[in-house]
Residue frames as qw, qx, qy, qz and C-alpha x, y, z in Angstrom:
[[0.000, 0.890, 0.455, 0.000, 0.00, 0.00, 0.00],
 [0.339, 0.550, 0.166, 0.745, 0.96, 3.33, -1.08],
 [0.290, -0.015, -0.349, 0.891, 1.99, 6.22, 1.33],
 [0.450, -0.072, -0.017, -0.890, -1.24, 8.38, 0.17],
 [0.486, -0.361, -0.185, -0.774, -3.44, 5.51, 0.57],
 [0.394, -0.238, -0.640, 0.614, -2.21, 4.91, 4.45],
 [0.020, 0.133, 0.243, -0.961, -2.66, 8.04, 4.77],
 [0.566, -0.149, -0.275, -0.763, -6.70, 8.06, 3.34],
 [0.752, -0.302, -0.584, 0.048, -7.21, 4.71, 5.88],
 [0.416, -0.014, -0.535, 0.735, -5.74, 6.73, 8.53],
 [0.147, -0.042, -0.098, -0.983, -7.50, 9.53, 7.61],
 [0.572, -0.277, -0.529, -0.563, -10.94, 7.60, 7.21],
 [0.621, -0.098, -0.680, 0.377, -10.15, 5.76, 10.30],
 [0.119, -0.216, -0.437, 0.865, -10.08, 9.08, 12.63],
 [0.367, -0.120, -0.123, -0.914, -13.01, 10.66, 11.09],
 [0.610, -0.146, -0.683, -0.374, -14.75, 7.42, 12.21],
 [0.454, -0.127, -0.536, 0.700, -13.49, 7.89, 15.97],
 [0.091, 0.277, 0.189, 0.938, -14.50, 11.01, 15.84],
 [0.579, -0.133, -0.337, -0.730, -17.64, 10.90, 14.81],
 [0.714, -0.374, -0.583, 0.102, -18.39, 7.34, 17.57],
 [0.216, -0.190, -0.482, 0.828, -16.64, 9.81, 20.53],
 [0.271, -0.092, 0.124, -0.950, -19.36, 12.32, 19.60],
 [0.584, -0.334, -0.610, -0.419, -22.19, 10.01, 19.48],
 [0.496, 0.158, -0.637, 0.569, -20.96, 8.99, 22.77],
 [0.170, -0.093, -0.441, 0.876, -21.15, 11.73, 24.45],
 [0.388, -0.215, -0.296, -0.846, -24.26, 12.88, 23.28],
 [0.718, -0.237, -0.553, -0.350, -25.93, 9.68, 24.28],
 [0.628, 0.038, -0.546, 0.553, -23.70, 9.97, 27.79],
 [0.121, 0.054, -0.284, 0.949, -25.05, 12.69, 28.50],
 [0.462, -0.130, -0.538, -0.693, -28.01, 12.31, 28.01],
 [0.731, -0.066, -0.651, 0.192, -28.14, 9.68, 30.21],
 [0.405, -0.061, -0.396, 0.822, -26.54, 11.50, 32.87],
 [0.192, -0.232, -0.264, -0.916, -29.43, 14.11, 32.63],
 [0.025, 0.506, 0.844, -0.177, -32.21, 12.05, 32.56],
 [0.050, 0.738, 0.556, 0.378, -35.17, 14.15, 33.45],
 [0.268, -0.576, -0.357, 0.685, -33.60, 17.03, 35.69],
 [0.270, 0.948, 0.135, 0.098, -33.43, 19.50, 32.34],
 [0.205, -0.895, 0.346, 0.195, -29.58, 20.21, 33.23],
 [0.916, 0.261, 0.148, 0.268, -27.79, 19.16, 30.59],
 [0.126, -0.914, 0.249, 0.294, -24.34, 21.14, 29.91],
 [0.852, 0.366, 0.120, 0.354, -21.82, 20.97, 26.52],
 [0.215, -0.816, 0.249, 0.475, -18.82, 22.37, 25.04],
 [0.779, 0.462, 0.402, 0.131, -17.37, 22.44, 22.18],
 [0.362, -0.611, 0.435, 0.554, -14.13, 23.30, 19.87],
 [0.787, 0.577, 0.210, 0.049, -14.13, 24.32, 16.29],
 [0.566, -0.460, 0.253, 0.635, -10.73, 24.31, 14.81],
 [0.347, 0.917, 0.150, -0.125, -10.39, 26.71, 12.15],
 [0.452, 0.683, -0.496, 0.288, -6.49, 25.77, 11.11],
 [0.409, 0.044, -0.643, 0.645, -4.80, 25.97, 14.42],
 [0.150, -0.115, 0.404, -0.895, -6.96, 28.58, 15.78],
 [0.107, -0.311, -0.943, 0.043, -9.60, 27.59, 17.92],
 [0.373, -0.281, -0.039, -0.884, -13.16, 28.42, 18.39],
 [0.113, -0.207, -0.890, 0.391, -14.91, 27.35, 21.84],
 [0.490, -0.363, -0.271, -0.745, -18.22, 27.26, 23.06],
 [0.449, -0.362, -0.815, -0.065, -20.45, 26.05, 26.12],
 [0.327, -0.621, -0.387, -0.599, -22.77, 26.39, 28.35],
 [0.730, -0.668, -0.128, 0.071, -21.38, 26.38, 31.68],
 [0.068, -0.894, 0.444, -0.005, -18.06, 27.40, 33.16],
 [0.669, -0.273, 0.674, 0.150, -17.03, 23.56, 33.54],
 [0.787, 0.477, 0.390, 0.050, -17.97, 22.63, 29.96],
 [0.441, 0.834, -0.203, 0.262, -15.96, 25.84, 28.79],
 [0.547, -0.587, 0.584, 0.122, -12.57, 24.51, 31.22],
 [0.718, -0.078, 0.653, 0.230, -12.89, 20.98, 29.65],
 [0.578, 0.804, 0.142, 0.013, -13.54, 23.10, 25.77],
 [0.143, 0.981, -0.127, -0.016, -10.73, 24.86, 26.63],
 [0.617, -0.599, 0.493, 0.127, -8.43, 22.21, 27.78],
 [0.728, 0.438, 0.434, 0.300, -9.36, 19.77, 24.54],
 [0.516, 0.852, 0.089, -0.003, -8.61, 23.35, 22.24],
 [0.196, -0.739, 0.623, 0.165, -4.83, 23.88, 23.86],
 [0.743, -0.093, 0.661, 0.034, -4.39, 19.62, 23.29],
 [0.743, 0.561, 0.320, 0.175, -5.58, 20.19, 19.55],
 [0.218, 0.968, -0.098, 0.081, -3.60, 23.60, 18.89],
 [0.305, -0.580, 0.743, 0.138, -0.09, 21.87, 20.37],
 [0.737, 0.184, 0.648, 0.058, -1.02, 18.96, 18.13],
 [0.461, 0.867, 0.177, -0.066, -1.82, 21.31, 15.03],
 [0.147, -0.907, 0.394, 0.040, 1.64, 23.12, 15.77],
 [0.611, -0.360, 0.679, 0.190, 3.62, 19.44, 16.00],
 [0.634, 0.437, 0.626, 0.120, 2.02, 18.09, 12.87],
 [0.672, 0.724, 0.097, 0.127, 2.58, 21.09, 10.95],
 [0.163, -0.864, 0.463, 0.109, 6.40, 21.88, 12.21],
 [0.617, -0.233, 0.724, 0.199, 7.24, 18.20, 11.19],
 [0.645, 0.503, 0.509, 0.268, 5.93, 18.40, 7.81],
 [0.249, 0.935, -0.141, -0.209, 7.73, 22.10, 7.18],
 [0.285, -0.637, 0.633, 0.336, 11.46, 20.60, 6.52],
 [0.374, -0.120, 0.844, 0.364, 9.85, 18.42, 4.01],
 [0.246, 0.533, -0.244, -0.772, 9.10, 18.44, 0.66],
 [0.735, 0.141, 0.658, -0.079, 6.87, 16.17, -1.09],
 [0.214, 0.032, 0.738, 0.640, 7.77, 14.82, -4.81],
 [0.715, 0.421, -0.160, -0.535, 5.27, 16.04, -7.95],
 [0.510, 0.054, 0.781, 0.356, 5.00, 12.88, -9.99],
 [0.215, 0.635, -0.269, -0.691, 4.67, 14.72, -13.31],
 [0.773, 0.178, 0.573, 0.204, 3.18, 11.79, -16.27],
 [0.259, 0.621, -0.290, -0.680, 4.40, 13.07, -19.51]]
């Protein structure tokens, strides 16, 4: 198997994680609720590196804020390792 399609099985692979962590939680919470009406979220949209948080409580916006540092030092690793390198054109002629 070919470098690019690891990388699209990797790639398919996490968006599938993802996407089962949020179900998760939804359905975790939920749960956790029940019928009091006090549900509380947060949430982290990454926009490049730079994050955008949200939630509805001061905890929710801690644990938003902890996950957004985690992704943004990730973001930072991932693209400082791939700046010294330089990926081939294959060019058919």
């Amino acid at each position: 198997m070919s470098n690019e399609g690891r990388l699209i099985a990797v790639g398919a692979i996490l968006s599938v994680i993802g996407l089962l962590t949020i179900v998760t939680g939804l359905v975790a919470n939920s749960l956790i609720a029940g019928n009091s009406g006090s549900a509380s979220f947060g949430g982290v949209i990454m926009v490049g590196p730079i994050p955008l948080i949200f939630g509805t409580d001061r905890t929710a916006l801690l644990i938003a804020v902890v996950g957004a540092v985690i992704l943004m030092v990730a973001a930072f690793a991932i693209i400082y390792m791939g700046a010294g390198k330089r990926v081939a054109v294959h060019q058919e002629t």
